[in-house]
N, C-alpha and C positions, 0 to 999 in steps of 0.2 A: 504494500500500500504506500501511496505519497501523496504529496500536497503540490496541485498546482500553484502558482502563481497569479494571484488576480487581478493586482493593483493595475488600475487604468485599461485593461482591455478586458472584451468579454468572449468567454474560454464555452465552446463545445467540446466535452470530448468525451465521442462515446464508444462501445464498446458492445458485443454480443454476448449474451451467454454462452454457454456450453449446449445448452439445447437449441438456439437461435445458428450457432456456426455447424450444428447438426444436420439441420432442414437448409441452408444455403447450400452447403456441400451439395447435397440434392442433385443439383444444379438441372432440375424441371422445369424452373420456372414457376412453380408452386410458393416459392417462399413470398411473402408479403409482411411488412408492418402494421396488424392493423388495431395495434392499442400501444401506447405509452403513458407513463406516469411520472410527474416530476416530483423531488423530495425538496426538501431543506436543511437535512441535517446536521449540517455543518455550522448554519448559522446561528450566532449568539444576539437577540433582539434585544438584551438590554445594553448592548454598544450604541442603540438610539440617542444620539444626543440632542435632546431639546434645547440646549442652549447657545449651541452652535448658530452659527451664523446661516441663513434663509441657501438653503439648497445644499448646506455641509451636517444636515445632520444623522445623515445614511452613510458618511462616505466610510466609516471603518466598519461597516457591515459589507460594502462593496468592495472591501480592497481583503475582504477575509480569503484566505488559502480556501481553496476548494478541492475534496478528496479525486486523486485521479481516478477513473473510471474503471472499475474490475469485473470480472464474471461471473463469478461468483453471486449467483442469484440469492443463495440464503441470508446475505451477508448487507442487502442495497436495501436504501431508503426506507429506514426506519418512521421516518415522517415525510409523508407525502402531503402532497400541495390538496389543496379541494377549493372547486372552484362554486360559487353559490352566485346567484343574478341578483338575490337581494338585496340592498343596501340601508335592510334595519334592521339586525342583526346587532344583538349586544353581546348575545353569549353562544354560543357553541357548544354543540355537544361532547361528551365522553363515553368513554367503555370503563369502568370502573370494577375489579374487583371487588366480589362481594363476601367479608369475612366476618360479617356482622352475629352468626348465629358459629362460632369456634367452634365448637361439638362438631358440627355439619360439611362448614363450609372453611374452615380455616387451614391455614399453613401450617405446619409444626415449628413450636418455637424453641425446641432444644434446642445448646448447643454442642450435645451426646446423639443428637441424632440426625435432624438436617436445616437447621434454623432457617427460618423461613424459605423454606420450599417445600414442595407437596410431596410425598413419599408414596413409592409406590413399590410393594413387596411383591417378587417378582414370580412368587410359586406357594403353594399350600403349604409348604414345611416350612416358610418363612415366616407365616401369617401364626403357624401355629405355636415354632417356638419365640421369634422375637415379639410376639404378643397380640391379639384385637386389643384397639383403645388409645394406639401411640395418637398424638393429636396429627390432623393432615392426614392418616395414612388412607391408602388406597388398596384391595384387593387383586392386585394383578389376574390372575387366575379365576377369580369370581365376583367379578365385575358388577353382577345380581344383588349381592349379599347388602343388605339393608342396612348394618349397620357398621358404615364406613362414610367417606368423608366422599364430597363431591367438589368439584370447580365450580360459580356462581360467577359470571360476567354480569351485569348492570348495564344500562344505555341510557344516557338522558341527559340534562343539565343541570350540570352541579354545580347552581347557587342558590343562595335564600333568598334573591331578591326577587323570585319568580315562586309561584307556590306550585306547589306539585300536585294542586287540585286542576292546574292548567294543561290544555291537552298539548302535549307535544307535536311540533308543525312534521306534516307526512313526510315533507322533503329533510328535515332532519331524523326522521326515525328510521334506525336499521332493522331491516326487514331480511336481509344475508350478510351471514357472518363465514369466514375463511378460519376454519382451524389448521396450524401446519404443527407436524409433528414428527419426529424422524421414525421412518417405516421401519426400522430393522430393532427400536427396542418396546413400542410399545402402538396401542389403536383408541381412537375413539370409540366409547362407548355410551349409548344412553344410561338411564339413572335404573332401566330394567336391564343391566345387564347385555341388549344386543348391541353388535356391532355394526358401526355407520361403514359403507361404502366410501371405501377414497374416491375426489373427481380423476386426482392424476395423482402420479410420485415420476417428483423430477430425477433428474440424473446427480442429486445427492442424495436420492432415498431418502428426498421428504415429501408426505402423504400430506396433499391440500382436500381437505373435506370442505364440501364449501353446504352450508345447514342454513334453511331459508323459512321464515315464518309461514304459517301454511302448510308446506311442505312437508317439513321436519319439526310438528309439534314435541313430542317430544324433546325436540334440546331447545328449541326458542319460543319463546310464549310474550303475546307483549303484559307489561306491569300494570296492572288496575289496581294496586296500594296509592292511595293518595296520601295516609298517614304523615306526616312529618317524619324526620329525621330525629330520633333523640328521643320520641315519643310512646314508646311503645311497640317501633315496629322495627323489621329485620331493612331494612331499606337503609343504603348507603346515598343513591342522589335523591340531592336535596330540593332540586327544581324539579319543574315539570318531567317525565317518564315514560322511556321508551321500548324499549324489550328487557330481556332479561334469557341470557344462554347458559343452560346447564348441562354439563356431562363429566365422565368420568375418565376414566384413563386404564385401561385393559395389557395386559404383557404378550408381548411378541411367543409367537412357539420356542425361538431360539430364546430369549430370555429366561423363559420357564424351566427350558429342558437340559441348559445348558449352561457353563461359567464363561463360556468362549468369549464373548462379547464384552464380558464387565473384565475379562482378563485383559483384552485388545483395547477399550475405549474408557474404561473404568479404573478402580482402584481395587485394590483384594487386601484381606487380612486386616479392615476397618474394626474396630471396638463399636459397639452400637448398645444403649440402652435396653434395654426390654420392658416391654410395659409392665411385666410381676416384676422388674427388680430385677439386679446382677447384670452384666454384659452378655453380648452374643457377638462374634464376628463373624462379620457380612463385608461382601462383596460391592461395589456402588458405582454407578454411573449418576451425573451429574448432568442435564440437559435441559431445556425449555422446551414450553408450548407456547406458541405464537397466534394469540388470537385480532385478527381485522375486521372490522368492521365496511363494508363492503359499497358501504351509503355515503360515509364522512371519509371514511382511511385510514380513522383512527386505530391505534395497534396496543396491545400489551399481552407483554411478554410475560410468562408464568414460569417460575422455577421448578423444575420436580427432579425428583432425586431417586431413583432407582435400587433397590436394595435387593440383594440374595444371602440366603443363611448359607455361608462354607462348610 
């Protein structure tokens, strides 16, 4: 990775994936462009200087280094641009983790086991001896089982100065949501245990499920809590409310069946808490789930951490 140069001119430079220099190779005639997305993520907005003199108050946001352009598709535009026609627009929507209800919906906060990030045991002998109960954990193997922790995404506007008795506008509510997740350690799963269909798995073996209201009840349902925040209820936005995606996180057959993976991409020979007490060593892999929201662009990234009893 490096940093172009920006000061005073302005820098194109782009690049193909790995699946983009696939289909050109082709050389059919088939290949075409027919979507792009622009990001920002390089830029830092509070270099805005208001005090600057009338046309100098962007200039060291314009002259910031800009990342050179890589191929690496899992790796680009963390934040993407979105473009709206309105022009009365105060606030914008979010995707928001929802870890309001801990028992349920929350991360695990050891730091004996995997501080904030979701744990996902990767076989029934894991479950059984490193315990049901860790906070965060997940079933790998029985994905079904009721009494385990799920993922809670949130959609809407998070602020007080709007009530969340007010209907959220159609053109800001996500109605398809992008879960990506790498194919080789573990699958989406609804809250009953079955398995979503990937759309595709790129040529990093990462599985885009793309789950769209209507569709895919089961994982997105829009939010009719109008409650306040703080009040009694499990609701993290605090403005008006837009969907709300849930599912779990299921283990790959090689996860299950095997140490190969946590031995090649993981750590071995971990100490890990147990929920009766004493240690267990476990195996671990360290990875995210990458949830988009498919309306706005908006993204967040979820930790989970992969465990095997050795």
């Amino acid at each position: 990775m490096a940093f172009l140069d920006n000061s005073g001119d302005i820098i194109l430079d782009a690049v193909l994936t790995d699946t983009g220099r696939l289909r050109l190779a082709r050389g059919d005639g088939s290949f075409r462009i027919a979507k792009f997305a622009l990001g920002d993520d390089e830029i830092d907005y509070a270099l805005y200087n208001k005090a600057a003199a009338s046309g100098l108050q962007d200039l060291e946001i314009l002259q910031t280094p800009i990342l050179e352009a890589f191929t690496n598709n899992t790796s680009t535009m963390n934040s993407r641009l979105l473009t709206i026609p309105r022009t009365n627009l105060l606030f914008l929507p979010i995707i928001k983790l929802n870890e309001e209800n801990a028992s349920t919906t929350g991360r695990n906060n050891s730091a004996t086991q995997a501080r904030g990030s979701f744990i996902v045991a990767a076989n029934k002998e894991t479950v059984e001896d490193v315990g049901i109960g860790i906070q965060g954990e997940m079933f790998g193997q029985a994905p079904n089982d009721p009494n385990q922790t799920h993922i809670q995404c949130d959609q809407g506007l998070d602020t007080s100065e709007i009530s969340p008795e007010v209907a959220l506008d159609a053109d800001l509510k996500e109605t398809q949501y992008s879960v990506e997740i790498d194919n080789r350690f573990g699958r989406i799963t609804n809250l009953g245990g079955a398995f979503a269909a990937p759309s595709f798995i790129d040529d990093d073996n990462i599985a885009n499920y793309r789950l769209s209201l209507g569709t895919n009840p089961t994982y997105v349902k829009t939010i009719e809590d109008t409650i306040r925040v703080g009040q009694g209820t499990s609701q993290v936005i605090r403005g008006p409310r837009g969907t709300s995606l849930k599912f779990r996180i299921g283990s790959s057959v090689d996860m299950t069946t095997s140490n190969f993976l946590f031995t090649k991409f993981g750590s071995t020979g971990q100490s890990f808490t147990k929920a009766a007490g004493g240690t267990a060593t476990v195996s671990t892999i360290d990875t995210q789930v990458r949830v988009t929201g498919l309306t706005t662009g908006y993204r967040v990234d979820i930790p989970v951490r992969f465990i095997r009893k050795e």
